[in-house]
C-alpha positions as CSV (number, residue, x, y, z in Angstrom):
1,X,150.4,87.7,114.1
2,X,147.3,87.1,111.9
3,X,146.5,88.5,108.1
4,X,142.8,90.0,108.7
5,X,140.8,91.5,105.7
6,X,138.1,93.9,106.6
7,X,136.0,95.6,104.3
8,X,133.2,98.5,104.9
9,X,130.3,98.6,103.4
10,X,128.9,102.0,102.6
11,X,126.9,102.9,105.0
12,X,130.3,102.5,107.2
13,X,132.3,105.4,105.1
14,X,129.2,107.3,104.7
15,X,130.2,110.3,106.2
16,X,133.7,112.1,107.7
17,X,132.9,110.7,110.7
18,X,132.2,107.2,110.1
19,X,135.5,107.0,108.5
20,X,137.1,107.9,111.3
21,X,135.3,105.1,113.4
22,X,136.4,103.1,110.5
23,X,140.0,103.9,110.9
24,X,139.5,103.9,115.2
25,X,138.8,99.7,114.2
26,X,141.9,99.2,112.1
27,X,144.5,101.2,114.5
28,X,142.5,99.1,117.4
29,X,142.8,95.4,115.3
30,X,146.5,96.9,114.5
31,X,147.5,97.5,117.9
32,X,146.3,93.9,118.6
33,X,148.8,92.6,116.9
34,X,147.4,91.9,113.7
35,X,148.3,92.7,109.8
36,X,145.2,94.2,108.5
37,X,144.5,95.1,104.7
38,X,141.3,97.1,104.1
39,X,138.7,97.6,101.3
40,X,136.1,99.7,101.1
41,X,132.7,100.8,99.0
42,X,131.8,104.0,97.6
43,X,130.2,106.6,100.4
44,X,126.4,105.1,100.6
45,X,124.1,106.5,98.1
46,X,126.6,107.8,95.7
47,X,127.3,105.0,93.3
48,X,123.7,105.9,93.1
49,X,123.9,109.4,92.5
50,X,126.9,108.8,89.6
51,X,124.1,106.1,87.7
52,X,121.5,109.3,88.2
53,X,124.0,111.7,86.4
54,X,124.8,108.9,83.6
55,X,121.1,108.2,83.0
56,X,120.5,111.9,82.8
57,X,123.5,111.7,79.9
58,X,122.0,108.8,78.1
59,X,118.6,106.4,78.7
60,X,121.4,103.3,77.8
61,X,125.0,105.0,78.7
62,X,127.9,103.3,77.4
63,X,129.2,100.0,79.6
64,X,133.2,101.0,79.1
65,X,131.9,104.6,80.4
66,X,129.5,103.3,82.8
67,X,132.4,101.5,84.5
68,X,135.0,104.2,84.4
69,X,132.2,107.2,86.0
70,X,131.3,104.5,89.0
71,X,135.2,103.5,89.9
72,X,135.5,107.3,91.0
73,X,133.0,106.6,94.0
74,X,135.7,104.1,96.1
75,X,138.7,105.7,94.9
76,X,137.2,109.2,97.4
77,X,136.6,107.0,100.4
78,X,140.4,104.9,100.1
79,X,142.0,108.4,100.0
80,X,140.2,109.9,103.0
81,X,141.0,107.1,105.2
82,X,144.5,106.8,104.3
83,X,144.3,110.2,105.0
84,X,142.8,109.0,108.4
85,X,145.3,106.6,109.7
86,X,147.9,108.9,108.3
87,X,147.0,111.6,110.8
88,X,147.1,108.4,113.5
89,X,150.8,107.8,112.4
90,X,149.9,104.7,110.9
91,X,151.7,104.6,107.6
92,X,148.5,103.8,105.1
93,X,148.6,103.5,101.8
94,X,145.2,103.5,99.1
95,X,145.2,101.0,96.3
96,X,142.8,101.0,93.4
97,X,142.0,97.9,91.9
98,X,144.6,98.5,88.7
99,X,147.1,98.8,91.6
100,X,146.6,96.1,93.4
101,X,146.5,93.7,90.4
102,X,142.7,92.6,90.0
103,X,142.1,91.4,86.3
104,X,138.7,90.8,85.4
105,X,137.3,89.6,81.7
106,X,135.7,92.3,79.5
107,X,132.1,92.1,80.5
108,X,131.3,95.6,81.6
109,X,129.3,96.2,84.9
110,X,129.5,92.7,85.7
111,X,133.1,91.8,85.4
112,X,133.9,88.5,86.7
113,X,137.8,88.4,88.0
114,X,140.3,86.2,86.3
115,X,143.3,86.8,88.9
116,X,144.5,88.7,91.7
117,X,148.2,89.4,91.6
118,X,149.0,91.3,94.8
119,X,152.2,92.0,94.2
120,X,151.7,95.6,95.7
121,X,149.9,94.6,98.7
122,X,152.4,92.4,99.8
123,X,155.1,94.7,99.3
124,X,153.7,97.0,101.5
125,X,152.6,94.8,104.8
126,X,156.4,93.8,104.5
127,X,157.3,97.1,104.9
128,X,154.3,97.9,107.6
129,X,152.0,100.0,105.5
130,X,148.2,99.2,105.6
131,X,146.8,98.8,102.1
132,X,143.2,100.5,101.7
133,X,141.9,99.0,98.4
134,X,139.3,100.4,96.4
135,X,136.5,97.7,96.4
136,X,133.9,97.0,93.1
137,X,136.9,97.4,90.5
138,X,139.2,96.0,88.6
139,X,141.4,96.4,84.9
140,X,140.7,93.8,81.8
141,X,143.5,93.2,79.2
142,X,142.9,95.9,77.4
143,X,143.8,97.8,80.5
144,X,139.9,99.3,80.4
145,X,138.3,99.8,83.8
146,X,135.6,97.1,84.8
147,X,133.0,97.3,87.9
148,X,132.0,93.8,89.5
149,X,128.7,94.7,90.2
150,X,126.5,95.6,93.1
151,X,128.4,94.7,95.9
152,X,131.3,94.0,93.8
153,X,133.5,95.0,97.1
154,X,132.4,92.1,99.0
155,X,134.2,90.0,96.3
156,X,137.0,92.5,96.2
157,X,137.8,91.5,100.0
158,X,137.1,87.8,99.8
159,X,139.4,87.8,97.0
160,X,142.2,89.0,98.0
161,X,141.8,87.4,101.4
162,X,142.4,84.3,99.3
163,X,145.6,85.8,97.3
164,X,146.7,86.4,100.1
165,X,145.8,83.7,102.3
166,X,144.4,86.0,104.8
167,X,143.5,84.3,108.0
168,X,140.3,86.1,108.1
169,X,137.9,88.1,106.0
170,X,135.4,90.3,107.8
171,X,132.7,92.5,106.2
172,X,131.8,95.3,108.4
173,X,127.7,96.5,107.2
174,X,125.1,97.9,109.0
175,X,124.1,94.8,110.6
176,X,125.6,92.7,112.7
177,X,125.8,89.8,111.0
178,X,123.0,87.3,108.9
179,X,119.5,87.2,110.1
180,X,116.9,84.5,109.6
181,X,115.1,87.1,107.1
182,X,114.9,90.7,106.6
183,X,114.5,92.0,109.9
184,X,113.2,95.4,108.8
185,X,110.3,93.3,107.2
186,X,110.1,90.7,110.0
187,X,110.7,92.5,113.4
188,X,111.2,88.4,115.0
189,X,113.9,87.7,112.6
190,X,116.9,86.2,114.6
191,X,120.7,86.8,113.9
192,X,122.2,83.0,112.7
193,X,125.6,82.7,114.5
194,X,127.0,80.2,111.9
195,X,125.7,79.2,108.7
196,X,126.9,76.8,105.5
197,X,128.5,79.0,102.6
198,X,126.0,77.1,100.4
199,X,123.1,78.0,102.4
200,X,124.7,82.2,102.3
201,X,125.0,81.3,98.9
202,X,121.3,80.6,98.0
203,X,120.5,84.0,100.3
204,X,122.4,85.8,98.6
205,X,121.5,85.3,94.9
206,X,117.8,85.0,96.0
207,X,117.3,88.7,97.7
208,X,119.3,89.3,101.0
209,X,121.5,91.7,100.7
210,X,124.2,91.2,103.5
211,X,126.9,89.9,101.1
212,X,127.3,89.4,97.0
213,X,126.4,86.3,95.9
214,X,129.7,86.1,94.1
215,X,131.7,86.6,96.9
216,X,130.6,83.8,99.0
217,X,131.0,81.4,95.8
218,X,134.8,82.8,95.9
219,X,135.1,82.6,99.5
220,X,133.9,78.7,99.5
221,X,135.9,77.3,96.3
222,X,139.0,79.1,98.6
223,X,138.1,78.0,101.9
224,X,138.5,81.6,102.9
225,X,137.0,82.1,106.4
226,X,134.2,85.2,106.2
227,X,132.1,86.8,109.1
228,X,129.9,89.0,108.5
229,X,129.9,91.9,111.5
230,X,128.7,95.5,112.4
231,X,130.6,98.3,111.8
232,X,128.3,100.6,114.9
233,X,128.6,98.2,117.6
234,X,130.4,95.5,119.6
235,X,129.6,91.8,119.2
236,X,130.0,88.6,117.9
237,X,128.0,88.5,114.0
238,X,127.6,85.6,111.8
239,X,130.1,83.0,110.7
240,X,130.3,81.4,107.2
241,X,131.8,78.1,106.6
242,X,131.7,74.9,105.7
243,X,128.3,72.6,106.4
244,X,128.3,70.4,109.4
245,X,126.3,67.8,111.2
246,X,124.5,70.6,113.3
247,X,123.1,72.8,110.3
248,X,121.1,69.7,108.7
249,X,119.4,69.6,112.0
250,X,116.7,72.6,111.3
251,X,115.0,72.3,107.4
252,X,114.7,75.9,106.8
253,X,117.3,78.5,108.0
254,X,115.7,81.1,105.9
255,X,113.7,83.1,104.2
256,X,114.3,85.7,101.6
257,X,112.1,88.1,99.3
258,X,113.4,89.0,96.2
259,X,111.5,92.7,94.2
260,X,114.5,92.4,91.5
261,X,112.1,90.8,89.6
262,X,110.1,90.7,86.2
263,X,108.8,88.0,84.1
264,X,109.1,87.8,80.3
265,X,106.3,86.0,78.2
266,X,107.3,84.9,74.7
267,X,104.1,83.5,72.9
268,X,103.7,81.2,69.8
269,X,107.0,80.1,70.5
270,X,107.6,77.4,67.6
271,X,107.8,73.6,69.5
272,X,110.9,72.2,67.6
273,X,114.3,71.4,68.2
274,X,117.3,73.7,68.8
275,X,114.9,77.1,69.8
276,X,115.3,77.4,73.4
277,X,119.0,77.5,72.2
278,X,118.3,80.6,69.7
279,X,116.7,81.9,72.4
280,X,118.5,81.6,75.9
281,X,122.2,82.2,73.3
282,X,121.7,85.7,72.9
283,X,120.5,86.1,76.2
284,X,123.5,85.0,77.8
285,X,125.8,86.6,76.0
286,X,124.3,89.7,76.8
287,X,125.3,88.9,80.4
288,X,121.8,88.9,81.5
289,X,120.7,86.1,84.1
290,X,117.9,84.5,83.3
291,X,116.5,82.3,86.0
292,X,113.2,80.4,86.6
293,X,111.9,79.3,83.2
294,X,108.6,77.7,82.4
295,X,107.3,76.1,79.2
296,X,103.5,75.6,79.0
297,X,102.3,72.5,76.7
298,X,102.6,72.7,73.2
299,X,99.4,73.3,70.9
300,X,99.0,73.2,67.5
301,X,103.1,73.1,67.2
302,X,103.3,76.5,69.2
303,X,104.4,77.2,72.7
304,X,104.4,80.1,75.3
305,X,108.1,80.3,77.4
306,X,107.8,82.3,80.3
307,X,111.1,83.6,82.5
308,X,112.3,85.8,84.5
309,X,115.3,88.2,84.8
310,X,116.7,91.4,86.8
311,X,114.5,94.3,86.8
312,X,117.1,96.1,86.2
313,X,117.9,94.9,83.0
314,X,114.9,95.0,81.4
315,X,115.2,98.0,79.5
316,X,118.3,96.1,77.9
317,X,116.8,92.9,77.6
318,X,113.7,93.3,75.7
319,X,114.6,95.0,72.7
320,X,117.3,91.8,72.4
321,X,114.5,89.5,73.3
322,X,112.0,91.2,70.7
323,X,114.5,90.5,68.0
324,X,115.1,87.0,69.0
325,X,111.6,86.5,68.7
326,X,111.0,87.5,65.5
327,X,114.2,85.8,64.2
328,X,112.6,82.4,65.7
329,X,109.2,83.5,64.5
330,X,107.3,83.4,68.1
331,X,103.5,86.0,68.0
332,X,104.3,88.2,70.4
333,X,106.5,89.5,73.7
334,X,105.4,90.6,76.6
335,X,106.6,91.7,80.5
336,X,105.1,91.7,83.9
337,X,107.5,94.1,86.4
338,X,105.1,93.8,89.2
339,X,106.4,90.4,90.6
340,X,108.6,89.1,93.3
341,X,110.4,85.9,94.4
342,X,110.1,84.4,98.0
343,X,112.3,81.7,98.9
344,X,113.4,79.1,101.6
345,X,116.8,78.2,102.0
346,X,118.5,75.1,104.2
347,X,121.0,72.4,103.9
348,X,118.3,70.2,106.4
349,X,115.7,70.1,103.0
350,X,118.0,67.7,101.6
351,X,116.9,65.3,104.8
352,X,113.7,66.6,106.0
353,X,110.3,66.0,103.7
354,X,106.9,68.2,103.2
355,X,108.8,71.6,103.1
356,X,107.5,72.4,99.8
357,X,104.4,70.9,100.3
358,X,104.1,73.0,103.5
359,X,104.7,76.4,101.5
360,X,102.5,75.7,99.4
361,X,99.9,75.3,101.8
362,X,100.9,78.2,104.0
363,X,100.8,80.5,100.5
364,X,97.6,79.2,100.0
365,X,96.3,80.1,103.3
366,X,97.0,83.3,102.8
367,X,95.5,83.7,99.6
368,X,98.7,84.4,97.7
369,X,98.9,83.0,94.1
370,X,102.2,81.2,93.1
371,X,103.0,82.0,89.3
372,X,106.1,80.4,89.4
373,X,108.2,77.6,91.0
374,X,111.6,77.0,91.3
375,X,113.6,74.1,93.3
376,X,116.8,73.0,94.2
377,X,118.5,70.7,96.7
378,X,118.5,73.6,99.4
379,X,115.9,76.0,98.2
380,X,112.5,76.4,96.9
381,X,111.6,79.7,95.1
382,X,108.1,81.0,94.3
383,X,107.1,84.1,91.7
384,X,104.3,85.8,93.6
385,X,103.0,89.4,92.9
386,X,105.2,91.9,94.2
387,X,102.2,92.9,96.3
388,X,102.3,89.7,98.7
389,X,105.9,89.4,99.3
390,X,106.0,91.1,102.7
391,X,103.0,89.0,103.8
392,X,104.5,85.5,102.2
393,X,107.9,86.4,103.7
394,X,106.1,87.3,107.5
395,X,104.0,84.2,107.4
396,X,106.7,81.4,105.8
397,X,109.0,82.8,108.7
398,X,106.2,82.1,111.6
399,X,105.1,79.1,110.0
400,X,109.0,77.2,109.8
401,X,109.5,78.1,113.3
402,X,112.2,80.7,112.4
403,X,111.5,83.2,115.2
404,X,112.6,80.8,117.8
405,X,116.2,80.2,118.6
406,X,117.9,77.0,117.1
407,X,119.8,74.6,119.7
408,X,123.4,75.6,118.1
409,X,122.2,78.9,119.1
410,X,121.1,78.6,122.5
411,X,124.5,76.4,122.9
412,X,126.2,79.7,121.6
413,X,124.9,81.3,124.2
């Protein structure tokens, strides 16, 4: 008998209906043999409709309250399939993330989790009850409510699939599994069976959207074995794991595009000592990512600093940012929203030469301007305006090859 986490996305409790098909896949992995905790999102679109309502209470609503309004949403989709696999006579049980024992520091909205007790879950698969956990939440120690952030029920499932030592953790989306870029963007994208969790890792925090970042940093410090599958039909989806031989063979396994974008310009920046540090503090302890950062050359003791951020938080970063700017005595802020990052992501960079140089050119070609440039050992990011990205992602796709099928798999075949 195996431990198997799955967790649905949204679009897989969305209505009555789909939760039933959700609860046809547990009594089916059930009746297989296996133990089978579940966690689940909020019903698609209305973690959504609950920001809409708190924006329409207040332009900047309160963080605690934010958090404690958008728990609700998974807390109606655990009870109606308990309510499911009740009616099945499978004794089911729903779990909200107080309940299970997923503590999380204080930093509303983007709680990060300090420890995952359990204690409840295991009681009840001892005693044959199926957990259905409410996914995206947790409790901090002043017993407040906290929300991991989008997709915060991808690292709900991963981890407690490594509390638990789960033999398997599977999230169930819309797709069936990891393509080589958006395929509603590029219609020659290809499903990747297997892919490193470094390389998910970099496609994750640089635009796709199959799984949280977060969660596949969880699931590869824990060694927790994740596929990612599709909730509407049969078949095998994509594996994440460790890097071997074979993934080093290709240079680029992907391409992602990235509109969560905007660039912040802070002009006549003094050039001395200890400033990036009075400026990049606040920042972060605001909890707001900052990510490629530029400094143009110094003139006459001044500098411009250019970076970027989530365009989502820029309503609550520049005010911050305005302040700093005057505390440090820099001219003038300013912010450019119509941008967009495109990326290329692969473990086979670290070995292969002329990748970058061969975006560049292929950008070029195509007459899109790179504002921006960001590098690592697996990826190379460019700020482009929001405008090109579909073009840049279409043609860096074509021009790596990425529409034809790798050897690992045509031997999966």
């Amino acid at each position: 008998m195996s431990l198997i986490v799955q967790k649905y996305g949204g679009t897989s409790v969305g209505t009555v209906e789909r939760i039933h098909r959700v609860a046809d896949n547990v009594e089916r992995a059930c009746k297989d043999g296996h133990q089978v905790v579940v966690v689940l999102s909020a019903m698609s679109g209305e973690t959504d409709r609950l920001l809409r309502l708190a924006h329409e209470m207040a332009p900047l609503p309160d963080e605690r309250e934010l958090d404690m309004l958008l728990s609700t949403g998974e807390r109606v989709t655990i009870a109606l399939l308990a309510m499911a696999l009740r009616s099945r006579h499978l004794d089911a049980r729903s779990f909200t993330g107080r309940q299970v024992g997923i503590l999380t520091d204080s930093a509303h909205t983007k709680a990060r989790i300090t420890k995952v007790t359990a204690e409840r879950i295991r009681e009840s698969l001892t005693r044959g009850v199926i957990p259905v956990v409410a996914g995206f939440q947790g409790i901090n120690q002043q017993s407040d409510v906290t929300t991991l952030g989008r997709g915060g029920s991808d690292l709900t499932a991963v981890a407690l699939a490594a509390s638990l030592k789960a033999d398997r953790c599977v999230i169930f989306t819309d797709v069936d599994g990891v393509y080589t870029t958006d395929p509603n963007i590029v219609p020659s994208a290809r499903r990747i069976d297997k892919i490193s969790y470094e390389e998910m890792l970099e496609m994750a925090s640089l635009g796709a959207k199959v799984l949280q970042s977060r969660s596949v940093e969880f699931a590869a410090k824990f060694n927790v074995p994740l596929e990612v599958n599709s909730s509407f039909k049969e078949g095998k989806g994509t594996l994440v794991t460790r890097e071997d031989r074979d993934m080093e063979a290709v240079a680029v396994s992907g391409v992602t595009g990235d509109r969560n974008q905007a660039k912040v310009t802070i002009v006549g920046v003094p050039d001395k000592p200890g400033i990036a540090a009075g400026l990049f503090g606040p920042v972060a302890k605001a909890n707001i990512l900052v990510d490629v950062i530029i400094q143009n050359m110094s003139q006459a003791a001044l500098t411009d600093i250019s970076f970027t951020i989530p365009r989502v938080d820029v309503n609550k970063a520049v005010p911050l940012i305005q302040d700093v700017a005057r505390t440090i005595g820099a001219k003038s802020v300013s912010v450019t929203e119509a941008i967009a990052k495109v990326s290329l992501v692969g473990v086979g960079m670290r070995s292969h030469s002329g990748v970058a140089a061969k975006m560049f050119e292929v950008l070029s070609q195509e007459g899109v301007n790179i504002i921006m440039i960001s590098t690592s050992e697996i990826k190379i990011s460019c700020v482009i305006d929001e405008k090109y990205l579909e073009l840049a992602m279409r043609s860096l796709h074509s021009a790596f090859g990425l529409d034809q099928p790798r050897n690992d798999d045509r031997a999966a075949k």
